[in-house]
N, C-alpha and C positions, 0 to 999 in steps of 0.2 A: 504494500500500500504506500500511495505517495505521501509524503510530507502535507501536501495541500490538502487531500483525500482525508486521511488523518486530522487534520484541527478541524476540517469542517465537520466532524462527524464528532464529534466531542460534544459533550452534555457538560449543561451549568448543576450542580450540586449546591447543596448546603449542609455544611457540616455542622454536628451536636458535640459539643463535651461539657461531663458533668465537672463542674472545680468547686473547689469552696474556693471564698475570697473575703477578705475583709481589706477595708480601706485603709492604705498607709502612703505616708511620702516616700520620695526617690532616698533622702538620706535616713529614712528609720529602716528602711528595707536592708541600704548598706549595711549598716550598723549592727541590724540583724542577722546577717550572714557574715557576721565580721573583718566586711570590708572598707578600703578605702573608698571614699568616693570619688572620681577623678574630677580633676579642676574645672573640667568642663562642662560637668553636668550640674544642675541645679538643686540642692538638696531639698527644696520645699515644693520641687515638683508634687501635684497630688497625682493620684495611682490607688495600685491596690497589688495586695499578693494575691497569689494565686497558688494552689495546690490543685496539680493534673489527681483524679480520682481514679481514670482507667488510665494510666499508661505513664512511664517515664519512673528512671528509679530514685527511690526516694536521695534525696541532698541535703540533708538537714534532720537532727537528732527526736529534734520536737515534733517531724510532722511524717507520716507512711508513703506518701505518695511526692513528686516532685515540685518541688516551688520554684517561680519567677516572680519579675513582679512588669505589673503593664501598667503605662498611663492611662489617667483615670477615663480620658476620651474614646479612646481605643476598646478601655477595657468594656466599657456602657456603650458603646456600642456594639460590639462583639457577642455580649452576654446580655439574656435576660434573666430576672428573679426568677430561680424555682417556685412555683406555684402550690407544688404537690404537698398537700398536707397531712399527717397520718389523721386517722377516721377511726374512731371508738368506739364499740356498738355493745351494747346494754340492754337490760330491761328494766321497766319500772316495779318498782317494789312497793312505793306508797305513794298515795297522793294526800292530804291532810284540805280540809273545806274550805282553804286560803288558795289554793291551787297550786302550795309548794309542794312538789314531786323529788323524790330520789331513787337515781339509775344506782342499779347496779353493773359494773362496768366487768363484760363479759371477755370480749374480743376486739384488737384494735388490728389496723390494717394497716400496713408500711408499703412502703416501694419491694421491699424485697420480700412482702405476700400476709397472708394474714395469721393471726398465731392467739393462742387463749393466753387471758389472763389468769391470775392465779384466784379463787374463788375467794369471798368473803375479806377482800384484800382494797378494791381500787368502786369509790363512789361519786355520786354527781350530786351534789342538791341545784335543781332549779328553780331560782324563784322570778318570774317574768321572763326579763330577756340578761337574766345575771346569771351564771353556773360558778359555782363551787364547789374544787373539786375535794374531795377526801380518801388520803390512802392512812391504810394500817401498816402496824410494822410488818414487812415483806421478809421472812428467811429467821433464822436465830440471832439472837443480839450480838452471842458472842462470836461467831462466825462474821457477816454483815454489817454489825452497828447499827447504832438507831437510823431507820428510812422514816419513822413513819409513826404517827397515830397510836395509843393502847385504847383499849374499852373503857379503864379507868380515867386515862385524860379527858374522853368525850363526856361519862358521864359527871366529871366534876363542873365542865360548861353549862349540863343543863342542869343540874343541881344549885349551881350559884346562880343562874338566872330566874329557876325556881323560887326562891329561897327574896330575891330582891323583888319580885313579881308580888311574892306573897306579904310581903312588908307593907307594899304600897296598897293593891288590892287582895287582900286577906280574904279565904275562901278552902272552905273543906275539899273541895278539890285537888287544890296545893297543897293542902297539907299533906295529903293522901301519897300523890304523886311522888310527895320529898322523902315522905318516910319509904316507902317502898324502894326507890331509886336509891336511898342511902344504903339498904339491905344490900340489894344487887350489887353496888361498890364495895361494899363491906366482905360479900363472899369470890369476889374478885381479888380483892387483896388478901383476902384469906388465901386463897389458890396460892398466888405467889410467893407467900409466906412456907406454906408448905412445899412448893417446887423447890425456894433456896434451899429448907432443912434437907430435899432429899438429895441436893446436886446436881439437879438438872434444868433448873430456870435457864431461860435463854439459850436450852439446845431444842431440838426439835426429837423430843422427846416424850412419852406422855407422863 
């Protein structure tokens, strides 16, 4: 095939690559890579680095994949914002005659496919167009560290807001509520109490 033959047959492409990037000047980027910067460049060039995510081996201790860095024109132009959000899917567990609802958070969906959560672990409260999220502690304390929520911190919240409710509008119902809720706190800590004497709090043990 001729030279001419050949470009004329040639197709326009547009290419995809995933990077992460965060915004930096020409001389923080040196600086970072612990270079000089040469006299002719302009250190308060704006820009941004860049980490290739498929391709190129990594050059720098901090990051898996390789880094450059491109001006900030080039770079906004070349690239658009990821879009892709992960997606949480749950079910409703309550709804209360205010219309505040809380999910139970089942299953979340990523770029790299969809995966369960761990049960009785990851919640939603909605109230209007506001979510809050709530997780408990995820794994053993002494393995993981604290992530997260106990049943005792949640119910000492609605215990003390009980407790201020009932001061101001005082009513058997509140009372009711507090003494009982103090119970259930009470054999929770008891629980723990006895997990320490046996040695095994915070492993995943029963």
């Amino acid at each position: 095939m001729s030279k001419k033959l050949l470009t004329a047959s040639m197709v326009a492409y547009i290419g995809t690559k995933s990077v992460l990037a965060t915004p930096m000047t020409r001389g923080e980027y040196n600086e970072y890579q612990g270079w000089q910067i040469p006299e002719n460049e302009d250190p308060s060039d704006p820009g941004y680095l860049i980490e290739y995510k498929d391709g190129g081996k990594a050059n720098h201790p901090d990051h898996e994949g390789y880094i450059t860095w491109s001006p900030k024109d080039v770079f906004e132009h070349s690239y658009q914002l990821d879009g892709f959000q992960n997606c949480v899917m749950g079910r409703e567990i309550h709804k209360d005659d205010n219309g505040v609802t809380v999910t139970h958070n089942e299953t979340v969906k990523t770029r790299d496919g969809e995966q369960s959560l761990e049960t009785g672990h990851f919640y939603d409260i909605v109230t209007g167009d506001s979510l809050t999220p709530i997780q408990f502690q995820l794994g053993p304390v002494k393995e993981v560290g604290v992530n997260g929520i106990t049943n005792e911190a949640l119910l000492a919240i609605v215990l003390h807001r009980l407790r201020v409710l009932n001061e101001k509008f005082p009513c058997r119902e509140n009372s009711l509520a507090i003494t009982n809720i103090e119970q259930g706190q009470m054999w929770l800590e008891q629980r723990t109490r006895n997990r320490q004497k046996r040695g095994v709090e915070g492993f995943n043990i029963a």
